[in-house]
Wavefront OBJ file of the C-alpha trace (Angstrom):
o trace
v 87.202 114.704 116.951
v 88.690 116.964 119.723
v 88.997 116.205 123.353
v 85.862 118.740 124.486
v 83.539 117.945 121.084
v 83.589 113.878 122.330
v 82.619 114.692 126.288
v 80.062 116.755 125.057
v 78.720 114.433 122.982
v 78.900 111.838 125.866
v 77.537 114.462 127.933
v 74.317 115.110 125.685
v 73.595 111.230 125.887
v 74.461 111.120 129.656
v 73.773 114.488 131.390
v 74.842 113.078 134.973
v 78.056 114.095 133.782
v 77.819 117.389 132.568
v 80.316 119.266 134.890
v 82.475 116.260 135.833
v 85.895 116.369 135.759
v 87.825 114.004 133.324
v 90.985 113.708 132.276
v 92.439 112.575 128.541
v 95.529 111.165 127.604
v 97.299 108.779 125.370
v 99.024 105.452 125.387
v 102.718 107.379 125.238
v 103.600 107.492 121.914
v 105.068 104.842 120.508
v 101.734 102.834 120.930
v 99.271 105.054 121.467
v 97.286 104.791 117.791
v 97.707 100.531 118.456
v 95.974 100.669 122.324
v 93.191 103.250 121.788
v 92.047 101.012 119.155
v 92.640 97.865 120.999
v 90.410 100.112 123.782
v 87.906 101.091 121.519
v 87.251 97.395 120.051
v 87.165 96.522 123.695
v 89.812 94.097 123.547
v 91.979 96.215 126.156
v 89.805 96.467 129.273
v 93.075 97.513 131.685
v 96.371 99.338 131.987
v 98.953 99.341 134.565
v 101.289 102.373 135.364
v 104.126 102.582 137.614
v 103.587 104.184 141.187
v 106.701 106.105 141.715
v 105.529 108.295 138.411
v 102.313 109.289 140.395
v 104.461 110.576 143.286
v 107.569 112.216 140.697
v 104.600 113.850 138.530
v 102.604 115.088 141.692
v 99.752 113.608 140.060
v 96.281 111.650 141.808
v 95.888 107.955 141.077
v 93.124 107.075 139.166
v 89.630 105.949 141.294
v 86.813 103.766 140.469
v 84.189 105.795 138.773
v 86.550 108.805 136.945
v 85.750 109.109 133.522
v 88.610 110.066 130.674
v 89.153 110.009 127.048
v 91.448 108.171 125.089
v 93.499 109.519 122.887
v 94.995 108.262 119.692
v 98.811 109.975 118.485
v 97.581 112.943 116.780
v 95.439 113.512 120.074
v 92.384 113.108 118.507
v 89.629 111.449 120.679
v 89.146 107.546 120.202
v 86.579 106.891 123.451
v 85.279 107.803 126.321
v 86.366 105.092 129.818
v 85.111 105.055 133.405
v 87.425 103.308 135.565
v 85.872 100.513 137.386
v 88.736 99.381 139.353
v 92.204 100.402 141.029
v 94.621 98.629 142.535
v 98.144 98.846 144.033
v 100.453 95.766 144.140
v 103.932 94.728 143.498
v 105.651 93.939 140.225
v 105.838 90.390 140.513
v 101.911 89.960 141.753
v 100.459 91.086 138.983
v 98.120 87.974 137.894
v 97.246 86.680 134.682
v 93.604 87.930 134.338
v 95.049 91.762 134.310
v 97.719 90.719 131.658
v 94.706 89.127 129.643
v 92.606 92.496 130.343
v 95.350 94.575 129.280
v 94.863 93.170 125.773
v 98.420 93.373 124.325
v 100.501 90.924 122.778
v 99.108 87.079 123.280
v 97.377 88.426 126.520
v 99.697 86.368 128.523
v 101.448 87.127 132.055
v 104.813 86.210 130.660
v 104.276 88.929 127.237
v 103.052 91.463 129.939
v 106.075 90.779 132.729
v 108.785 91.474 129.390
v 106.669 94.548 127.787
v 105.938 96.233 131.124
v 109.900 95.626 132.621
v 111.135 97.250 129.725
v 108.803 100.242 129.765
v 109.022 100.871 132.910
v 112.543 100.906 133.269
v 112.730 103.210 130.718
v 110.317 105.754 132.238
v 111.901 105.137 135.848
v 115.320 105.922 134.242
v 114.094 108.691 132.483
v 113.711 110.498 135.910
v 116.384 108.805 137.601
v 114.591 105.976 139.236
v 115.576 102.090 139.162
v 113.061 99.509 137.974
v 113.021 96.532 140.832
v 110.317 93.269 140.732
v 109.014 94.675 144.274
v 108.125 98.301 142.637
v 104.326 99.169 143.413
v 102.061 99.442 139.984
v 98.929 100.899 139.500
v 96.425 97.903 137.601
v 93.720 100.024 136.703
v 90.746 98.539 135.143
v 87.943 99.974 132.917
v 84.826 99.808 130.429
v 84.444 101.761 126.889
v 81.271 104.032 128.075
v 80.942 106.243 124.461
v 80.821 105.275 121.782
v 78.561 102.235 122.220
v 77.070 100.874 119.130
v 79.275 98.880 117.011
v 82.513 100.302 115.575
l 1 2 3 4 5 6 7 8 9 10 11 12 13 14 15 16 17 18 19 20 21 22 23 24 25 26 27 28 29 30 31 32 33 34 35 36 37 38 39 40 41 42 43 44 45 46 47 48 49 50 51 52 53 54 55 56 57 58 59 60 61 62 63 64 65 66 67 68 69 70 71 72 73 74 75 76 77 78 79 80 81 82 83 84 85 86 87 88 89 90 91 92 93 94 95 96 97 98 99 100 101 102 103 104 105 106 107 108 109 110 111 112 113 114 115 116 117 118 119 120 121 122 123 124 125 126 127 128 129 130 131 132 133 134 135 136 137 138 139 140 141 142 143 144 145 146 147 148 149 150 151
């Protein structure tokens, strides 16, 4: 299903939202078919980015209450998410309950600290940026809002 046939279909059911923005995007690409399903299942409820990307990409940070769709690698739609909550904090402050949210790996702080490093030193080299424990990241959280009934 494409991008515009899934929000219209979420639109139909929820006509609030007809004319809202929303964005849609994948999990990169080397996990994006793994998380949208993890997503979709509802077993990942969160994602973190890095905040220096935000300001190299001249891009907005997500806000409570902005609706996208997921995307699996072949950029076909997989669900429809409102963010329910954003924060900012350091590297090394990230708790537990967002690595458990997140939904990757055992769930735990310690699989999350070793995934995320490495990803985001990759990205932060990628544009010439160094990865340090202090670096802000985005913890976003969110809820699958279409489809509902049982996958």
């Amino acid at each position: 299903m494409t991008v515009v046939e899934m929000w219209e279909q979420f639109c139909k059911l929820n006509p609030k939202c007809t004319g809202m923005d929303y964005d849609a995007w994948s999990y990169g690409t080397e996990n994006a078919d793994e998380l949208s399903a993890l997503t979709l299942y509802g077993l990942k409820r969160a994602t973190s980015s890095a905040f220096p990307m935000y300001i190299y990409e001249n891009i907005d940070l997500p806000k409570a209450g902005e609706y996208s769709v997921v995307l699996d690698s072949d950029e076909n739609a997989v669900c429809i998410i409102c963010t329910t909550d954003v924060k900012i904090i350091p590297y090394h402050q990230v708790e537990s309950l967002h690595a458990f949210l997140e939904g990757e790996g055992d769930r735990s702080l310690n699989y999350w600290r070793i995934e995320h490093q490495r990803f985001f030193t990759e990205e932060l080299e990628r544009v010439g940026q160094v990865f340090t424990e202090d670096m802000l990241v985005v913890c976003e959280e969110f809820e699958v809002v279409y489809p509902l009934e049982e996958v």
